[in-house]
N, CA, C and O atoms as CSV, one atom per row, in Angstrom:
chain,resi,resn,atom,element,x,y,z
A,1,UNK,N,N,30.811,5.935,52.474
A,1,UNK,CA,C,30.382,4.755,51.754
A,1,UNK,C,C,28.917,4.875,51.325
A,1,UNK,O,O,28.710,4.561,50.152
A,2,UNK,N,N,27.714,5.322,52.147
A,2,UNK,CA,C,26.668,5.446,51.755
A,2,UNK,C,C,26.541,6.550,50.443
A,2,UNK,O,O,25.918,6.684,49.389
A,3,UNK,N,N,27.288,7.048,51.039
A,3,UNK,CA,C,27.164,8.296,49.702
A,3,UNK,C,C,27.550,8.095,48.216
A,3,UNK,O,O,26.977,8.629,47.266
A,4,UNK,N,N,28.848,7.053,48.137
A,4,UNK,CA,C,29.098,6.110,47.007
A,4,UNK,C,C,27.551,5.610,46.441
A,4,UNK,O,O,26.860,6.033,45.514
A,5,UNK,N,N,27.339,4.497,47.449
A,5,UNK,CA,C,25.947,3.838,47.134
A,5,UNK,C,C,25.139,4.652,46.604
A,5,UNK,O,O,24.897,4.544,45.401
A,6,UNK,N,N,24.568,5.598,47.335
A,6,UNK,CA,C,23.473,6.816,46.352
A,6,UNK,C,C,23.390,7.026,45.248
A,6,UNK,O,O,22.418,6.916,44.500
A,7,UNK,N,N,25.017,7.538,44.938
A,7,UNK,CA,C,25.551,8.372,43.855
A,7,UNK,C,C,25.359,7.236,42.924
A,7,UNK,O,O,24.539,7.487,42.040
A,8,UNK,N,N,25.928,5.967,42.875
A,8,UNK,CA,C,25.844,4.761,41.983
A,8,UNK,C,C,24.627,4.863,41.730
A,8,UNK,O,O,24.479,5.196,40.555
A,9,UNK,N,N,23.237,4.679,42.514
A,9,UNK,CA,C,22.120,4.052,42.442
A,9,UNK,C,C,21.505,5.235,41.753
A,9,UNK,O,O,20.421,5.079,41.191
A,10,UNK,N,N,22.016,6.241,41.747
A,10,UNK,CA,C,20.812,7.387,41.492
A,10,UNK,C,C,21.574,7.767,39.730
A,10,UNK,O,O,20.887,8.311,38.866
A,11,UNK,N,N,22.909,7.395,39.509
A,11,UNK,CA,C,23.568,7.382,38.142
A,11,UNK,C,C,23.143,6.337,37.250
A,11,UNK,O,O,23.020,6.514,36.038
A,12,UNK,N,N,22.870,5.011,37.969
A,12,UNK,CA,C,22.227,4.218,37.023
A,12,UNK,C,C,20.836,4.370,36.332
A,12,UNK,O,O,20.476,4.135,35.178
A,13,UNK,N,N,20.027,4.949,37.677
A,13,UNK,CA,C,18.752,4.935,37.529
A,13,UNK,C,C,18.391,5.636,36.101
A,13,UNK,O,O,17.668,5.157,35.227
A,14,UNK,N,N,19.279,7.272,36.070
A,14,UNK,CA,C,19.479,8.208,35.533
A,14,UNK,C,C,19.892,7.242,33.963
A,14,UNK,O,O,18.965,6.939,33.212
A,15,UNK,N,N,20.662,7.028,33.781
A,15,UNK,CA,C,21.367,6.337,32.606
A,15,UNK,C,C,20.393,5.207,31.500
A,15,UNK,O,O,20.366,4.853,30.322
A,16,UNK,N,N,19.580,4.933,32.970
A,16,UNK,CA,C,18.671,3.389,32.347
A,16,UNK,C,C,17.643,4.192,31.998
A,16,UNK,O,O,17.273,3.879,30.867
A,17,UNK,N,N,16.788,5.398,32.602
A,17,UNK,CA,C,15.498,5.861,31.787
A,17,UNK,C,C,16.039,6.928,30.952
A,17,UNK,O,O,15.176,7.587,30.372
A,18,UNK,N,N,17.517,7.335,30.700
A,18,UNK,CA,C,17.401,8.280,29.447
A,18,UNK,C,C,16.926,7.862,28.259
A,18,UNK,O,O,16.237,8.607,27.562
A,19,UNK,N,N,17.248,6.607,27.892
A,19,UNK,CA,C,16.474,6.760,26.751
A,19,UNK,C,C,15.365,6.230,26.010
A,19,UNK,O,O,15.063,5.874,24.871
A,20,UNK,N,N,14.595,6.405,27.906
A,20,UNK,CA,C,12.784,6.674,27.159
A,20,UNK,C,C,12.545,7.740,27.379
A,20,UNK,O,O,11.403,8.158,27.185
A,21,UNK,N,N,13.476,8.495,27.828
A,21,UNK,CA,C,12.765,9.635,28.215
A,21,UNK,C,C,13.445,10.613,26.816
A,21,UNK,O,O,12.931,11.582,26.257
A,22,UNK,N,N,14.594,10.023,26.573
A,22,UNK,CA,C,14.520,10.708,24.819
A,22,UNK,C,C,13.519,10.215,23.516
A,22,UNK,O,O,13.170,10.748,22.463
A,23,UNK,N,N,13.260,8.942,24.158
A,23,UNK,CA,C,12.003,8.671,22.896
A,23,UNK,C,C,11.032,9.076,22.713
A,23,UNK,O,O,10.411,8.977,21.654
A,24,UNK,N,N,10.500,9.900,24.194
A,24,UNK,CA,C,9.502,10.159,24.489
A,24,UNK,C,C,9.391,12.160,23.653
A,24,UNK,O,O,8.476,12.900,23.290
A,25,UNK,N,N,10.704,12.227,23.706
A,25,UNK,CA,C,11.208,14.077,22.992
A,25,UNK,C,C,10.931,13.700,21.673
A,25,UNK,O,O,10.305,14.565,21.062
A,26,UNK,N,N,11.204,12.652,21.013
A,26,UNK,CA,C,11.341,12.704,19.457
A,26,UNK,C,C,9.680,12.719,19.005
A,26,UNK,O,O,8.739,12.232,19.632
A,27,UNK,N,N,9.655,13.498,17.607
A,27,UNK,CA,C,8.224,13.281,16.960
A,27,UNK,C,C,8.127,11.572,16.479
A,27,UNK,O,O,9.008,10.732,16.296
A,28,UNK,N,N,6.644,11.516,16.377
A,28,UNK,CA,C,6.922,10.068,16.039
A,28,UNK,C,C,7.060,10.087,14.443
A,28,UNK,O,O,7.459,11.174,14.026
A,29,UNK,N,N,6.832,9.179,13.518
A,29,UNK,CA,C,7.929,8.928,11.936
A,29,UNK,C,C,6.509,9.540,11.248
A,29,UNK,O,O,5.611,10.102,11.875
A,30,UNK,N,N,6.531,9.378,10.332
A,30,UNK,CA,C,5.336,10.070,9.414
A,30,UNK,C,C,4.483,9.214,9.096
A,30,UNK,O,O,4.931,8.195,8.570
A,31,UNK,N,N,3.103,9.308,9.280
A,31,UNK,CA,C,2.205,8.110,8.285
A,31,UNK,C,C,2.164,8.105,7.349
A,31,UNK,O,O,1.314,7.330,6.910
A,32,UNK,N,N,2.871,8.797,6.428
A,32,UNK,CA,C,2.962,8.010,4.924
A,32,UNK,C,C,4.556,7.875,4.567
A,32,UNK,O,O,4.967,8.239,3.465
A,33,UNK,N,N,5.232,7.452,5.336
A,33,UNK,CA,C,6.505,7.321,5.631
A,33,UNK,C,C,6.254,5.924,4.076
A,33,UNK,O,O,5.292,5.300,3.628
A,34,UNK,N,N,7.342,5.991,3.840
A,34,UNK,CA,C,7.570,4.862,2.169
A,34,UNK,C,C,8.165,3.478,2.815
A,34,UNK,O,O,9.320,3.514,3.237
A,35,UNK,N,N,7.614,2.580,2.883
A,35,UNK,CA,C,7.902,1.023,3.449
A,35,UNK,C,C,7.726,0.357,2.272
A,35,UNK,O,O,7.058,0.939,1.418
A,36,UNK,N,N,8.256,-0.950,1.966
A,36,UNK,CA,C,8.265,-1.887,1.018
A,36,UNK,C,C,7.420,-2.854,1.791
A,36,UNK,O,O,7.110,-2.848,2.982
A,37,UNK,N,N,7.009,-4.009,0.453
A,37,UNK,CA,C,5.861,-5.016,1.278
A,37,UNK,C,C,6.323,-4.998,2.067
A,37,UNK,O,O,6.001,-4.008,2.724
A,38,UNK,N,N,7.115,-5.660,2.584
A,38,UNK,CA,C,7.078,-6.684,3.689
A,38,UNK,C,C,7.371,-5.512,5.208
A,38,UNK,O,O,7.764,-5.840,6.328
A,39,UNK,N,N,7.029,-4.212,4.729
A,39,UNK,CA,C,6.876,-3.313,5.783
A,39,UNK,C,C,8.216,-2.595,6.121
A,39,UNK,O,O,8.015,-1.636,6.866
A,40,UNK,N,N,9.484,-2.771,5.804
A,40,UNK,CA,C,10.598,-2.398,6.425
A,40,UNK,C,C,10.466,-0.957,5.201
A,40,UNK,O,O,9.596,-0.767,4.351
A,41,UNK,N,N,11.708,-0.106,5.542
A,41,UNK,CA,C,11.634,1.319,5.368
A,41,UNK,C,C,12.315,0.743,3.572
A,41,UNK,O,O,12.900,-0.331,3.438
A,42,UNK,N,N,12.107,1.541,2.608
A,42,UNK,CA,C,12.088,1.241,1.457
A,42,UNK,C,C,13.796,2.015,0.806
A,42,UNK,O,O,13.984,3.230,0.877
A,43,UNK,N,N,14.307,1.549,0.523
A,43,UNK,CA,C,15.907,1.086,-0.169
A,43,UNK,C,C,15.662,2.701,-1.218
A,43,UNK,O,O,14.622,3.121,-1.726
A,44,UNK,N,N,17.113,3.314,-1.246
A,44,UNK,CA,C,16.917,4.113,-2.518
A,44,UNK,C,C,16.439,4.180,-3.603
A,44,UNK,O,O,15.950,5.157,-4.170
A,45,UNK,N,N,16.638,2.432,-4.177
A,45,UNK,CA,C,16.772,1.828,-5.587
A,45,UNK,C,C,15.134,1.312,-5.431
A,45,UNK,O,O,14.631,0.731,-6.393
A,46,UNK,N,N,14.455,1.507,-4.388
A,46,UNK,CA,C,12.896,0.778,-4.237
A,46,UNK,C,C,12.111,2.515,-4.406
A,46,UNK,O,O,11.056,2.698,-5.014
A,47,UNK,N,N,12.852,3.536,-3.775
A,47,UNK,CA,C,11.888,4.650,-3.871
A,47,UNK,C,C,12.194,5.335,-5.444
A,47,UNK,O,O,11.248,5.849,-6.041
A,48,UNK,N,N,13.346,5.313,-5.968
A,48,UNK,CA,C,13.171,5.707,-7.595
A,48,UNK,C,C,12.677,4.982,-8.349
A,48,UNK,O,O,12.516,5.654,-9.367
A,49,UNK,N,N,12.200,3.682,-8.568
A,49,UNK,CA,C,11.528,2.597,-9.001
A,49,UNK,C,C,9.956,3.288,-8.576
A,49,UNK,O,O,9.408,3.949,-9.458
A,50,UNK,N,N,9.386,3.164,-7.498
A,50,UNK,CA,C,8.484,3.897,-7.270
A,50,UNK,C,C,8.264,5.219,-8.157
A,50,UNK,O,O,7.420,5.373,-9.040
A,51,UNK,N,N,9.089,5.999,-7.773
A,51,UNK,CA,C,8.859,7.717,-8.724
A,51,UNK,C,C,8.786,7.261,-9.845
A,51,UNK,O,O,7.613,7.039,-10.142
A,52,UNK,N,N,9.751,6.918,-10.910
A,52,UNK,CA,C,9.565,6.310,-12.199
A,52,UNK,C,C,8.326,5.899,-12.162
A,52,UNK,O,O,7.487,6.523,-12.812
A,53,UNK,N,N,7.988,4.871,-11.467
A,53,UNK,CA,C,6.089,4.224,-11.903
A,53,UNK,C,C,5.443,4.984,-12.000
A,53,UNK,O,O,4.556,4.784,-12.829
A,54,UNK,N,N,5.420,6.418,-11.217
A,54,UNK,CA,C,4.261,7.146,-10.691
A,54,UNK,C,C,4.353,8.305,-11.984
A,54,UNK,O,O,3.285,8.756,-12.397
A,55,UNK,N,N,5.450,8.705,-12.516
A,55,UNK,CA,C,6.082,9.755,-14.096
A,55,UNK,C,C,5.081,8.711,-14.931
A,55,UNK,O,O,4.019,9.090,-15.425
A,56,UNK,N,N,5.621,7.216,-15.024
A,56,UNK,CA,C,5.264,6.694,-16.501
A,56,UNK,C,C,3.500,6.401,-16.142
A,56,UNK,O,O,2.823,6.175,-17.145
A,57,UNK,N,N,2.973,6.399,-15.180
A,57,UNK,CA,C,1.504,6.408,-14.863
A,57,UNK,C,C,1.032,7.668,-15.569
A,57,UNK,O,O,0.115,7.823,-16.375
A,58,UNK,N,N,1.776,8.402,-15.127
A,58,UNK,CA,C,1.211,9.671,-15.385
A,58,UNK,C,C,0.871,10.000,-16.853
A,58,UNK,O,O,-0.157,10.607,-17.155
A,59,UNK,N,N,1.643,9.637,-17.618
A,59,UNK,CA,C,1.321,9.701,-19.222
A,59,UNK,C,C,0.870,8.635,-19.613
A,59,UNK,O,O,1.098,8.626,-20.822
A,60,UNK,N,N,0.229,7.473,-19.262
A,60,UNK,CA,C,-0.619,6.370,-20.138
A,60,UNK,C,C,-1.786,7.007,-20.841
A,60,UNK,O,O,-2.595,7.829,-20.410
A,61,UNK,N,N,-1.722,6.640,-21.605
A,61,UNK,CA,C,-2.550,6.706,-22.907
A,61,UNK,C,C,-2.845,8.622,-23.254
A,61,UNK,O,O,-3.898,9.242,-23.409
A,62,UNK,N,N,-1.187,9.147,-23.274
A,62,UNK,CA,C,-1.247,10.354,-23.532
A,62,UNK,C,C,0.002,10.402,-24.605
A,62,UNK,O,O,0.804,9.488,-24.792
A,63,UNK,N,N,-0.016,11.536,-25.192
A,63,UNK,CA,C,0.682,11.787,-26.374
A,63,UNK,C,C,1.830,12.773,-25.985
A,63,UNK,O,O,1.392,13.828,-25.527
A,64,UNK,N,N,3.528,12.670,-26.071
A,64,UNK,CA,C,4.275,13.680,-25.974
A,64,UNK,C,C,3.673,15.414,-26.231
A,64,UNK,O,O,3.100,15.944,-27.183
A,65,UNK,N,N,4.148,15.951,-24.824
A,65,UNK,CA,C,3.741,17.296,-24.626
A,65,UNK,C,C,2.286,17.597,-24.142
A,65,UNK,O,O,1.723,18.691,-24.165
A,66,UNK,N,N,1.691,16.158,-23.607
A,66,UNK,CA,C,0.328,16.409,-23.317
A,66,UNK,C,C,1.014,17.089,-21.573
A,66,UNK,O,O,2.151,16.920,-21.132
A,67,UNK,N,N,0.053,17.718,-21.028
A,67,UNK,CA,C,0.007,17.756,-20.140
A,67,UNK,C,C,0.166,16.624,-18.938
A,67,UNK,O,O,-0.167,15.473,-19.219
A,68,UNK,N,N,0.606,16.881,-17.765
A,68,UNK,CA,C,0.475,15.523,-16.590
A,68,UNK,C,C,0.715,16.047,-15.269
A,68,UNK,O,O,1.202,17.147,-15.011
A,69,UNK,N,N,0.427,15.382,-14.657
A,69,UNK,CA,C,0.624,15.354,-13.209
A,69,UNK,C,C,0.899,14.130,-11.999
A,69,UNK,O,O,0.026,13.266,-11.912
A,70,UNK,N,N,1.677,14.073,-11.394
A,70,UNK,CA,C,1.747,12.848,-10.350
A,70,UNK,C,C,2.068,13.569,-8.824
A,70,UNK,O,O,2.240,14.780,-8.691
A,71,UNK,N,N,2.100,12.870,-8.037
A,71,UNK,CA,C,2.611,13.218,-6.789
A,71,UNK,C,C,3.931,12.967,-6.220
A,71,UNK,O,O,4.278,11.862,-6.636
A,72,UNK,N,N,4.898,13.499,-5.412
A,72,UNK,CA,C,5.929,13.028,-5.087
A,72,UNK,C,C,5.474,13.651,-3.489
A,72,UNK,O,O,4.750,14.606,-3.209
A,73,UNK,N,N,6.244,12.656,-2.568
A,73,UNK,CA,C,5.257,12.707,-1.698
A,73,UNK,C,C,3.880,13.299,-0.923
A,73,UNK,O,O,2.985,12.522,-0.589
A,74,UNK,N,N,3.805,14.582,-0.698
A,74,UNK,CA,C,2.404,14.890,-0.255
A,74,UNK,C,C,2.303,16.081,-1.161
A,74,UNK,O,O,1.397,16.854,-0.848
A,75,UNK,N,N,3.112,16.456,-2.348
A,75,UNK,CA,C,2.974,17.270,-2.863
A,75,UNK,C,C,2.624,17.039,-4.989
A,75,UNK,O,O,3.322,16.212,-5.576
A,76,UNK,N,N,1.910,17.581,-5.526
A,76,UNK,CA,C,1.491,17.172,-6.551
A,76,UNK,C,C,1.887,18.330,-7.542
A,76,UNK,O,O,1.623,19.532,-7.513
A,77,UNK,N,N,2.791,17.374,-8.653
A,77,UNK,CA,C,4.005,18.188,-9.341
A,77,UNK,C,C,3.232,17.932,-10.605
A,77,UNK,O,O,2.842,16.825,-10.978
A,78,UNK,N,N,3.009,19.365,-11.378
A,78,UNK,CA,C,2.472,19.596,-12.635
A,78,UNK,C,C,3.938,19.559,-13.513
A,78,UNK,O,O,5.007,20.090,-13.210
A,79,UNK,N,N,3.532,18.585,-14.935
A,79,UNK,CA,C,4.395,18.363,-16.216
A,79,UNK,C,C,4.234,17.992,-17.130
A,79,UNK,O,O,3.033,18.019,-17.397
A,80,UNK,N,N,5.067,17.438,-18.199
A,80,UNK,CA,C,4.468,17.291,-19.705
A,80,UNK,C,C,4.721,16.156,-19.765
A,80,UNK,O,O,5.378,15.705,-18.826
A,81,UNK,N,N,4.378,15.358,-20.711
A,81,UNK,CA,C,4.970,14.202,-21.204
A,81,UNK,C,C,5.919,14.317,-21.846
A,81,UNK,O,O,6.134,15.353,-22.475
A,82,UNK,N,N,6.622,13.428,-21.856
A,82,UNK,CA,C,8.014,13.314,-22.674
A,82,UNK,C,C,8.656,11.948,-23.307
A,82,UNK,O,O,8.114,10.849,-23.187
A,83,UNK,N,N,9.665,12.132,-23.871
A,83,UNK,CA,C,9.953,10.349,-23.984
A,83,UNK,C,C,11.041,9.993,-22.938
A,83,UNK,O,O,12.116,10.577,-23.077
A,84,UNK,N,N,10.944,9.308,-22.136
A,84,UNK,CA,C,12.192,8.507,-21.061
A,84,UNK,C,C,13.386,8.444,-21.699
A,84,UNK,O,O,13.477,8.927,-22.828
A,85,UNK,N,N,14.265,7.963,-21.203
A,85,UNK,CA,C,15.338,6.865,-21.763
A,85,UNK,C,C,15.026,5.653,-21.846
A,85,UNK,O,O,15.968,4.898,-22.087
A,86,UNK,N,N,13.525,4.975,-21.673
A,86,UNK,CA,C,13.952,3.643,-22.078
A,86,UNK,C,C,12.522,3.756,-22.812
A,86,UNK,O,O,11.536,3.094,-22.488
A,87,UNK,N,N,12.577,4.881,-24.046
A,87,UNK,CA,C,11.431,4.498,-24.976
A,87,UNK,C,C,10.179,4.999,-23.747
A,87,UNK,O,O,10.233,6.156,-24.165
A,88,UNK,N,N,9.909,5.023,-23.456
A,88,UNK,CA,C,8.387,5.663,-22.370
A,88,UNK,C,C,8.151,6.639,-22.346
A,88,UNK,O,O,9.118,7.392,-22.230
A,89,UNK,N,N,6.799,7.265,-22.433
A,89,UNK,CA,C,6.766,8.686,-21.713
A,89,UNK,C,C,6.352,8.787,-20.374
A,89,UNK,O,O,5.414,8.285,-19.754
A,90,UNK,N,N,7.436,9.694,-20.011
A,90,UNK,CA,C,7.512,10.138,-18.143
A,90,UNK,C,C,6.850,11.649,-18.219
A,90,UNK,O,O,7.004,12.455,-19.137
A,91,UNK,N,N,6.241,11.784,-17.277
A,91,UNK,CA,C,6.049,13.217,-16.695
A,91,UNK,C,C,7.175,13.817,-16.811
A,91,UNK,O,O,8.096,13.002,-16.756
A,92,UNK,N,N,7.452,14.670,-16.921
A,92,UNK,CA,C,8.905,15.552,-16.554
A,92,UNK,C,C,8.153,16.937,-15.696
A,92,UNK,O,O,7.172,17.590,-16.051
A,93,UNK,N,N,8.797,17.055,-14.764
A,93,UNK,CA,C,7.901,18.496,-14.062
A,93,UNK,C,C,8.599,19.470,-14.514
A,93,UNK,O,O,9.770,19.528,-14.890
A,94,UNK,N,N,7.572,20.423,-14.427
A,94,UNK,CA,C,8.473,21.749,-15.083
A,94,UNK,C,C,9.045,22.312,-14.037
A,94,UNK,O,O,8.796,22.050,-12.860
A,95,UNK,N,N,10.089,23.362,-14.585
A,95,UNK,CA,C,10.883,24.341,-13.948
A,95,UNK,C,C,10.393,25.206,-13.061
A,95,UNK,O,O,9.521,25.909,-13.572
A,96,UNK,N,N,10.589,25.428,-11.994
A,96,UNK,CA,C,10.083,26.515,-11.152
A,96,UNK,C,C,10.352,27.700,-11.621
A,96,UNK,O,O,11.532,28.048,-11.631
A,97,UNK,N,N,9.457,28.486,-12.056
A,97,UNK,CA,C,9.455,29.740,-12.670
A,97,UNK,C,C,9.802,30.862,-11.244
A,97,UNK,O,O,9.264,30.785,-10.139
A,98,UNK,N,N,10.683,31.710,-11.612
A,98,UNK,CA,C,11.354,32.555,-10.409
A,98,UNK,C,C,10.861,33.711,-11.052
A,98,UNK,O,O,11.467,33.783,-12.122
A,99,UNK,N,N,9.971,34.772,-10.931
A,99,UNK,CA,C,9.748,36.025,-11.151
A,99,UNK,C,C,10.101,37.054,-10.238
A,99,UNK,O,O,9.838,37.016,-9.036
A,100,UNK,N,N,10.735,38.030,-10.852
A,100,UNK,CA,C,11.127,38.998,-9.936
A,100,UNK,C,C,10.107,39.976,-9.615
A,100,UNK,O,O,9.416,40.358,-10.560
A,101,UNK,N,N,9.832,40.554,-8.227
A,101,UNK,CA,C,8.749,41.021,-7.654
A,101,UNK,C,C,8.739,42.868,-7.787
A,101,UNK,O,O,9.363,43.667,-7.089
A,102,UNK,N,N,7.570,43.209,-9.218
A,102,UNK,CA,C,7.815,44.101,-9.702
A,102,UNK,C,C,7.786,45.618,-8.689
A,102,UNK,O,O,7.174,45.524,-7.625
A,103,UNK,N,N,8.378,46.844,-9.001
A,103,UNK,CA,C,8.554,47.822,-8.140
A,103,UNK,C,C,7.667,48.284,-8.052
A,103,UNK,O,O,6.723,47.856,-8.716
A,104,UNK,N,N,7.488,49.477,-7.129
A,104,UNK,CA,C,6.003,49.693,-6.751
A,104,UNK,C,C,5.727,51.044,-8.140
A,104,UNK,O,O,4.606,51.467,-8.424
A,105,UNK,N,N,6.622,51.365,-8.611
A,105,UNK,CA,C,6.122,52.506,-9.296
A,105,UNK,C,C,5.696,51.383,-10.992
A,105,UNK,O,O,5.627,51.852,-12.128
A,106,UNK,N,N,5.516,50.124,-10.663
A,106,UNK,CA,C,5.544,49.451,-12.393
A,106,UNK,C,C,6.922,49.373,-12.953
A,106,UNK,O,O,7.072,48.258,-13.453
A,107,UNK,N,N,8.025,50.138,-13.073
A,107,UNK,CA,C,8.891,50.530,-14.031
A,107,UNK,C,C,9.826,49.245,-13.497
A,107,UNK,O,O,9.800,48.887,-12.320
A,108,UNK,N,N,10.427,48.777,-14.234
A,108,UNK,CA,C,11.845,47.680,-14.561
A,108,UNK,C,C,12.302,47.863,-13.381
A,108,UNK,O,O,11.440,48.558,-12.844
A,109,UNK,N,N,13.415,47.606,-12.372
A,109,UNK,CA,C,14.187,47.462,-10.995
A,109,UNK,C,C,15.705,47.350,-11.970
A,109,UNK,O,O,15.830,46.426,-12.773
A,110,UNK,N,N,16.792,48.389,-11.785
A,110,UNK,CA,C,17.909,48.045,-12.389
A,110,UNK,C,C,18.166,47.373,-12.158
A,110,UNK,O,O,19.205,46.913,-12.631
C-alpha cells in the first residue's frame, strides 16, 4: 500500500511540473514577432495587408521601373516599381539570380 501511495504521489508530482519544465526547453517567440493593435498575433489577411503597404510605400512618388526597396521581415528585398492590380505601383522583388559556379580551368562545365 505505501508503495501505491509513492508511486501516485511521485506520478503526479511528475505530470504537474512537466509542463514548466517544457516551457522552460522552448525558445522564447521573437521580438519582432507581427501583432495587430490591440497586441494579439496578426491574422493572414492582417500580414498581406501589411506587405502590400510596405510594396506600395515603397514606390511613392516614383515612376514605373524606378528602382525600390522594402523589408519583409528582417530582411530587405531589392525591386522595381511596377503597376499593381489595383492601379498602384508595388515594389515587385526581383528574381533570385542562380549562377552556376564557374570551373576552375574558366572553360563552360558540360
Amino acid at each position: 500500500m505505501k508503495f501505491k501511495t509513492v508511486f501516485t504521489a511521485g506520478f503526479l508530482a511528475v505530470m504537474l511540473l512537466a509542463p514548466a519544465v517544457r516551457a522552460q526547453d522552448q525558445p522564447a517567440a521573437p521580438a519582432a514577432a507581427a501583432t495587430s493593435k490591440a497586441g494579439m498575433p496578426m491574422s493572414l489577411r492582417e500580414r498581406l495587408a501589411a506587405a502590400r503597404q510596405a510594396r506600395t510605400a515603397a514606390c511613392e512618388k516614383k515612376s514605373a521601373g524606378d528602382p525600390c526597396s522594402f523589408s519583409r521581415g528582417d530582411k530587405n528585398v531589392e525591386g522595381k516599381c511596377v503597376m499593381g492590380p489595383r492601379n498602384q505601383l508595388m515594389c515587385r522583388p526581383q528574381p533570385a539570380r542562380m549562377s552556376a559556379k564557374p570551373s576552375p580551368s574558366g572553360a563552360p562545365q558540360p
